[in-house]
C-alpha positions as CSV (number, residue, x, y, z in Angstrom):
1,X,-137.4,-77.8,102.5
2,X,-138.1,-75.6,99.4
3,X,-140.4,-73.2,99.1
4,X,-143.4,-74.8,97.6
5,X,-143.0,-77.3,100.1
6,X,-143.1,-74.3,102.9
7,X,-146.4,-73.5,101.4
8,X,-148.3,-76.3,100.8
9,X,-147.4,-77.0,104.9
10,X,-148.8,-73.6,105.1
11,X,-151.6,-74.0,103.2
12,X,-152.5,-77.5,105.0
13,X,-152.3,-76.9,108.5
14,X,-154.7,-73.7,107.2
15,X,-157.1,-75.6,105.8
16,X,-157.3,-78.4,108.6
17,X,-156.6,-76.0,111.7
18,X,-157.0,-72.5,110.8
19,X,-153.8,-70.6,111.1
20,X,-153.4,-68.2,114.1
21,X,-151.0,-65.9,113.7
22,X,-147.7,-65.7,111.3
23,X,-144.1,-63.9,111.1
24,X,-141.5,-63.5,109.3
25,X,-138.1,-62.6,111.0
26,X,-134.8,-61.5,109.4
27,X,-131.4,-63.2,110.4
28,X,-128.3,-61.5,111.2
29,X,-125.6,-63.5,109.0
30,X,-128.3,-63.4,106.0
31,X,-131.4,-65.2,105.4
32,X,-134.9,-65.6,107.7
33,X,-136.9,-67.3,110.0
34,X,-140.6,-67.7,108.7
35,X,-143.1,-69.3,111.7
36,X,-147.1,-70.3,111.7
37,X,-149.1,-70.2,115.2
38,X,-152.6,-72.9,115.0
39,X,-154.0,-74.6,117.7
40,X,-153.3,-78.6,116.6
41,X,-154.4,-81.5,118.0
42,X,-151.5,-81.6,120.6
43,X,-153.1,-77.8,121.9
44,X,-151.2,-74.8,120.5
45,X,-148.6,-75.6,117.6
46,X,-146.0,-73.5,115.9
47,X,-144.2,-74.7,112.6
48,X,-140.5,-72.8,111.9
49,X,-138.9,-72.3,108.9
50,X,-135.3,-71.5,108.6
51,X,-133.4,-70.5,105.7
52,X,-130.0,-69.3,106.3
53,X,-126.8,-69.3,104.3
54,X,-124.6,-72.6,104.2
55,X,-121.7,-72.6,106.7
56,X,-118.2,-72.5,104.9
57,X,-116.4,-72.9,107.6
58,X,-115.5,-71.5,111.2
59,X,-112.2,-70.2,111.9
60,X,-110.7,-70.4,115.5
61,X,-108.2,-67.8,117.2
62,X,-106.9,-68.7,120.4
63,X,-103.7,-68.3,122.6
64,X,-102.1,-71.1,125.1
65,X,-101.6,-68.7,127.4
66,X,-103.7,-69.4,131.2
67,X,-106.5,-67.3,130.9
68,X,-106.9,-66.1,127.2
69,X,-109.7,-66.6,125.6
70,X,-111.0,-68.4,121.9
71,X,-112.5,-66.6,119.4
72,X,-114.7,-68.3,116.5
73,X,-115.2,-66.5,113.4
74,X,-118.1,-68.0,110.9
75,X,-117.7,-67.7,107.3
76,X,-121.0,-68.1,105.7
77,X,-121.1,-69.0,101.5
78,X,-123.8,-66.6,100.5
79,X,-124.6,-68.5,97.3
80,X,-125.4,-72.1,98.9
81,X,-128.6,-71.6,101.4
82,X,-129.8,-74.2,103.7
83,X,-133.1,-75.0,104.6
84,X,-135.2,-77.0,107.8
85,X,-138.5,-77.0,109.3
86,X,-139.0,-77.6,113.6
87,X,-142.1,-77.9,115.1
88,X,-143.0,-76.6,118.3
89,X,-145.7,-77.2,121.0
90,X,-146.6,-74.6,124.0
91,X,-146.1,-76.1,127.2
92,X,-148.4,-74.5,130.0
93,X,-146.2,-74.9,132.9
94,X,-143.1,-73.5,132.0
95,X,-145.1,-70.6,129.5
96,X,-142.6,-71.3,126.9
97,X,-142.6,-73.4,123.5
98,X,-140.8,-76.6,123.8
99,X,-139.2,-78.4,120.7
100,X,-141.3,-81.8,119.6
101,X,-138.8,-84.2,118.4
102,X,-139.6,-87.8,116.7
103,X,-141.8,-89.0,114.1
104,X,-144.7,-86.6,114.3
């Protein structure tokens, strides 16, 4: 998803629903997570926006000994980023936001 595509999502679920609340948060290995709260159809909505860089490759260190443990080192390109969109709906009874999957 690019970022006129980001907005125009933005700016659509403004004009139909009226936008709530909005973050922005910043990623550990580089990049952010930008989110949109509206109340939707379905009740309360979030749409998530993560842009990250492009996994090179993950590197593995372990032993064969009984007992040792594996470590996993990411390698991240910094010049390639990647780029998806999840939507989210609040469920009530468990007071947490729950992943919509499908053709929505």
């Amino acid at each position: 998803m690019t970022d006129e595509q980001w907005e125009e999502t933005v700016d659509r679920a403004e004009k139909q629903f009226g936008v709530g609340e909005r973050g922005e948060e910043v990623l550990a290995e580089g990049g952010y997570v930008a989110w949109i709260e509206f109340e939707g159809p379905q009740g309360r909505m979030k749409l998530e926006r993560t842009v990250k860089p492009r996994l090179k490759e993950a590197r593995m260190t372990f032993s064969k000994r009984i007992g040792s443990g594996v470590v996993v080192k990411k390698v991240y390109d910094p010049e390639a980023m990647v780029s998806f969109m999840k939507a989210y709906r609040w469920n009530e009874g468990s007071d947490d936001w729950e992943e919509m999957r499908g053709a929505w």
